[in-house]
C-alpha positions as CSV (number, residue, x, y, z in Angstrom):
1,X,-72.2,-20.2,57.9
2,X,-70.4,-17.3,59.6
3,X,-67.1,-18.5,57.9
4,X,-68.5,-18.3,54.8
5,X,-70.0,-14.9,55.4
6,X,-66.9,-13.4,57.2
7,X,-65.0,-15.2,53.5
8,X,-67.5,-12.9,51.6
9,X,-67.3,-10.0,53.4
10,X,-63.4,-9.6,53.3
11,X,-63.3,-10.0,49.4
12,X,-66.4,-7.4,49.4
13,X,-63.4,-5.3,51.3
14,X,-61.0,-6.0,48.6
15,X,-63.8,-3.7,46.2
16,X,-64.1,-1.1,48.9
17,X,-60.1,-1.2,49.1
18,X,-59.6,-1.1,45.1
19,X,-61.7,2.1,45.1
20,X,-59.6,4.0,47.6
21,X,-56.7,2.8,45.2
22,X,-58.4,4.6,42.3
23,X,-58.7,1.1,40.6
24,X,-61.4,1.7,38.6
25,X,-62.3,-1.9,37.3
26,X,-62.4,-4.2,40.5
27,X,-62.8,-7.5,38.4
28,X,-59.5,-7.3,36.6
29,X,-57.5,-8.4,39.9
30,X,-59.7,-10.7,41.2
31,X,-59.4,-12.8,37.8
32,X,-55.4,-12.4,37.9
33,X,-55.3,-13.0,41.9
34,X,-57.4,-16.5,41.1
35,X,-55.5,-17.2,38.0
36,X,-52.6,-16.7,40.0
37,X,-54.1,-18.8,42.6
38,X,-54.5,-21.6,39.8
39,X,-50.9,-21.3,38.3
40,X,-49.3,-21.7,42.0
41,X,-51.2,-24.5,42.6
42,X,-50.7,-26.6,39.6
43,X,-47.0,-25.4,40.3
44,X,-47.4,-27.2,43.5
45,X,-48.9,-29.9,42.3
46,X,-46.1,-30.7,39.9
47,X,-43.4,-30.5,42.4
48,X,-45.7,-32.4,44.9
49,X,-45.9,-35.5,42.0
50,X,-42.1,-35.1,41.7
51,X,-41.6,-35.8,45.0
52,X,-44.0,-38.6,45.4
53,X,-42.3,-40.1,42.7
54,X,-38.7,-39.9,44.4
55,X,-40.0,-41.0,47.1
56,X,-38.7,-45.2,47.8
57,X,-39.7,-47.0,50.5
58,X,-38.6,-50.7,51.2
59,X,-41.9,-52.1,51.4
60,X,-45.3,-50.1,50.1
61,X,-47.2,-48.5,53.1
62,X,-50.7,-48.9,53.5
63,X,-51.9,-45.5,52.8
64,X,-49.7,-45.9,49.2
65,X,-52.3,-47.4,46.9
66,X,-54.7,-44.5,48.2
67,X,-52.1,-41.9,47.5
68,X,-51.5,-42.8,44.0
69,X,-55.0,-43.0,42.9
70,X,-55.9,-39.4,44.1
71,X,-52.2,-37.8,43.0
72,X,-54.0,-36.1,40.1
73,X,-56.3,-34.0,42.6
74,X,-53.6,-32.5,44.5
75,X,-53.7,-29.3,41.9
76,X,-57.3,-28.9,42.9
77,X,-57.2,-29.1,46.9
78,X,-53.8,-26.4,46.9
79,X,-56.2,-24.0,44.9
80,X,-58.8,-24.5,47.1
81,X,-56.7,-24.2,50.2
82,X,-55.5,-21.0,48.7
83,X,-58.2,-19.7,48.0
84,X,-59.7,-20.2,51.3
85,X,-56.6,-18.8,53.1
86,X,-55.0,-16.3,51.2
87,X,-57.3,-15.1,48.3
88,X,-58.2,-11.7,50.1
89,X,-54.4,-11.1,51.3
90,X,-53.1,-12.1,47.0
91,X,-56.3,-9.6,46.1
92,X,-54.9,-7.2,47.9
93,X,-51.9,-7.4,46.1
94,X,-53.0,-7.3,42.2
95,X,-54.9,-4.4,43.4
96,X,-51.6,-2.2,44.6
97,X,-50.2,-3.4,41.4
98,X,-52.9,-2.7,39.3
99,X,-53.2,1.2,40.8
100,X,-49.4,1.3,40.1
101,X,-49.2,0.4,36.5
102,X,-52.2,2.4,36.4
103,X,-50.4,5.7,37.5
104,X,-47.1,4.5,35.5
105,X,-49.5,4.1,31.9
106,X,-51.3,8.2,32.9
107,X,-47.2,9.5,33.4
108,X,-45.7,7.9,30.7
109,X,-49.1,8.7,28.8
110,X,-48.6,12.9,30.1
111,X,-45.0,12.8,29.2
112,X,-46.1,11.5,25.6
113,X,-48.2,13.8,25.3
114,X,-46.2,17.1,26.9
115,X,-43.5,15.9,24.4
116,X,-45.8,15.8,21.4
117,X,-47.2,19.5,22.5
118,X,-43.9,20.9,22.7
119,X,-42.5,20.2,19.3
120,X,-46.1,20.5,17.1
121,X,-48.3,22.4,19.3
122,X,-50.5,19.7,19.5
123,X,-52.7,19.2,22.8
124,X,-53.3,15.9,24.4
125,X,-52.6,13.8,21.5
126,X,-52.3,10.7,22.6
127,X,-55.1,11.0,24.7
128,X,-57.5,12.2,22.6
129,X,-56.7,8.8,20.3
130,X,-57.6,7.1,22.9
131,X,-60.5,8.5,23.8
132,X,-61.7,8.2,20.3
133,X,-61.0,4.5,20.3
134,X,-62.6,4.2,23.2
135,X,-65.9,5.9,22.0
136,X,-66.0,3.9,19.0
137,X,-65.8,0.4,20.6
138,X,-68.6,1.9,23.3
139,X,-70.2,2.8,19.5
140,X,-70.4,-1.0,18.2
141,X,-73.1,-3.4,19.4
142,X,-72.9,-6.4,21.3
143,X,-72.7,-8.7,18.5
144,X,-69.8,-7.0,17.0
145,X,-67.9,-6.4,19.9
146,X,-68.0,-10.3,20.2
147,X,-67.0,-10.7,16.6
148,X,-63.8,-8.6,17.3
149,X,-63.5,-10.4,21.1
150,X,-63.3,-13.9,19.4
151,X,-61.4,-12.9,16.7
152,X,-58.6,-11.1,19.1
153,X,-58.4,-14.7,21.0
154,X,-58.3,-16.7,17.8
155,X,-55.3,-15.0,16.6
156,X,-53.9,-14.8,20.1
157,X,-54.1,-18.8,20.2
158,X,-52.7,-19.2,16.4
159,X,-49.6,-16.9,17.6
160,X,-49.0,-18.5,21.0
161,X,-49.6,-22.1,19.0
162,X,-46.9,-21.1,16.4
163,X,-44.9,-20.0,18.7
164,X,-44.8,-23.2,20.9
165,X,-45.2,-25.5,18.2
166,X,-42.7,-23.7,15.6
């Protein structure tokens, strides 16, 4: 049980650590460290059938039979293994890179907008379109906001479809 707690407590570190990085939505890394995690090991997993497959041997060994009836859970042991070992260290990671694209996405955004101010006049342009998209999806109720969520993934599977497919 103290593994388990010791487990929890690091990734509860990984928040503490993403708000001294000015990351302001903790959850956004965590889901791309464990997708991440899940990519890797299906990566793995591939190259780990591959090399089964290649593999020849003169006469089948006994552990063989075993080997090829649990080949397609290999995917799902390397994610847990990951997981286990390394999902606080890969957190850690997404969360430097998220507070860096943040900073990259408020220059490039200041620069826009010092641009836009020095040949109309205008002040904070850009930002004040997005902080009036921002107010009107905080405006719309749940049921809409799911509307335009499923919608947004709909399309984003048709294009991604197409794309492979055509």
């Amino acid at each position: 049980m103290k593994i388990i707690r010791d487990y929890i407590e690091r990734i509860r570190n990984t928040r503490k650590f993403a708000k001294e990085q000015n990351v302001p939505v903790w959850e956004i890394p965590l889901i791309n460290s464990i997708g991440l995690i899940i990519l890797g090991s299906i990566y793995l997993g591939f190259w780990s059938w591959t090399l089964i497959a290649d593999m020849q041997f003169p006469t089948k060994p006994f552990w063989w039979p075993f080997l090829e009836n649990n080949i397609g859970y290999l995917p799902l042991i390397y994610a847990l293994v990951i997981a286990v070992v390394a999902l606080d260290k890969i957190l850690v990671l997404m969360i430097r890179f998220q507070a860096k694209l943040t900073k990259m996405v408020y220059a490039l955004i200041q620069k826009l907008d010092h641009k836009i101010w020095r040949k109309t006049g205008k002040e904070s342009f850009i930002s004040n379109k997005i902080w009036k998209i921002q107010q009107r999806w905080v405006g719309y109720d749940k049921a809409k906001k799911r509307r335009i969520i499923v919608l947004m993934v709909f399309m984003f599977v048709i294009y991604y479809s197409y794309r492979f497919w055509g």
